[in-house]
N, C-alpha and C positions, 0 to 999 in steps of 0.2 A: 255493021262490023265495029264502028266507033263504038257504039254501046256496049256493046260485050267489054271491047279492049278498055272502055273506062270503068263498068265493073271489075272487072279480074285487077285490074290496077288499086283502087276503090279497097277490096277486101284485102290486098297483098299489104296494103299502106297500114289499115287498122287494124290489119294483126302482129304486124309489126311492132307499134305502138301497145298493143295490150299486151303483149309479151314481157315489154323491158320495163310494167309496173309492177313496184315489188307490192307484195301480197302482205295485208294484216290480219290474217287470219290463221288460226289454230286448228287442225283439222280433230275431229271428234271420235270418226269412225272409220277402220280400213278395213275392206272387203279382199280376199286372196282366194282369184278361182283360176279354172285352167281351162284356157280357149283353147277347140281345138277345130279346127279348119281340114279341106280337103282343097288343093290345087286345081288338080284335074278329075272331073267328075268320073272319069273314064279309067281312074288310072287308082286302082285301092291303097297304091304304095307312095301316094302323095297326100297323104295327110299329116300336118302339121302339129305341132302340139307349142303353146307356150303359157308362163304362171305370169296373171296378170293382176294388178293392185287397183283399188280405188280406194283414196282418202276423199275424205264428206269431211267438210268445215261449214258454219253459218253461211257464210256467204262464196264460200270458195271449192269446188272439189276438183282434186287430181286424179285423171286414167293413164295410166298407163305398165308397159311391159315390165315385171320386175327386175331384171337385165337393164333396162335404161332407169328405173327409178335407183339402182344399188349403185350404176355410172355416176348420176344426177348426186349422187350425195357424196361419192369419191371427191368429184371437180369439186363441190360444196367444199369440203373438209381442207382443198389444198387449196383453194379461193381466202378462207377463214385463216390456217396457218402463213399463209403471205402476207397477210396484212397486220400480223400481230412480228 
């Protein structure tokens, strides 16, 4: 049990940490497709649908939902205007 709990600790800590490095990279390539998922296997009127992005850089690529990347640039934009 200590093992585990010092793992899950372990990876909470360095993701942490690799989060709050800023990134020097320029991304190259963005890909926009449409995930689309099913909830319950049993159930035809639980499938999901969302539009998802991935940016490719040399060394860096981002995934994520277009709804949280369009958020992610909002907070960006009013981060940048506070500090000027």
């Amino acid at each position: 049990m200590q093992t585990f709990l010092l793992i899950i600790f372990s990876l909470i800590f360095s993701s942490t940490f690799a989060q709050n490095k800023e990134i020097e990279d320029q991304f190259k390539y963005k890909a926009t497709y449409d995930l689309t998922w099913q909830i319950d296997s049993t159930d035809v009127e639980s499938i999901q649908n969302e539009t998802m992005v991935l940016f490719i850089g040399n060394k860096v690529s981002r995934f994520s939902s277009e709804g949280q990347y369009i958020a992610d640039s909002i907070k960006e934009a009013y981060k940048d205007r506070e500090r000027t």
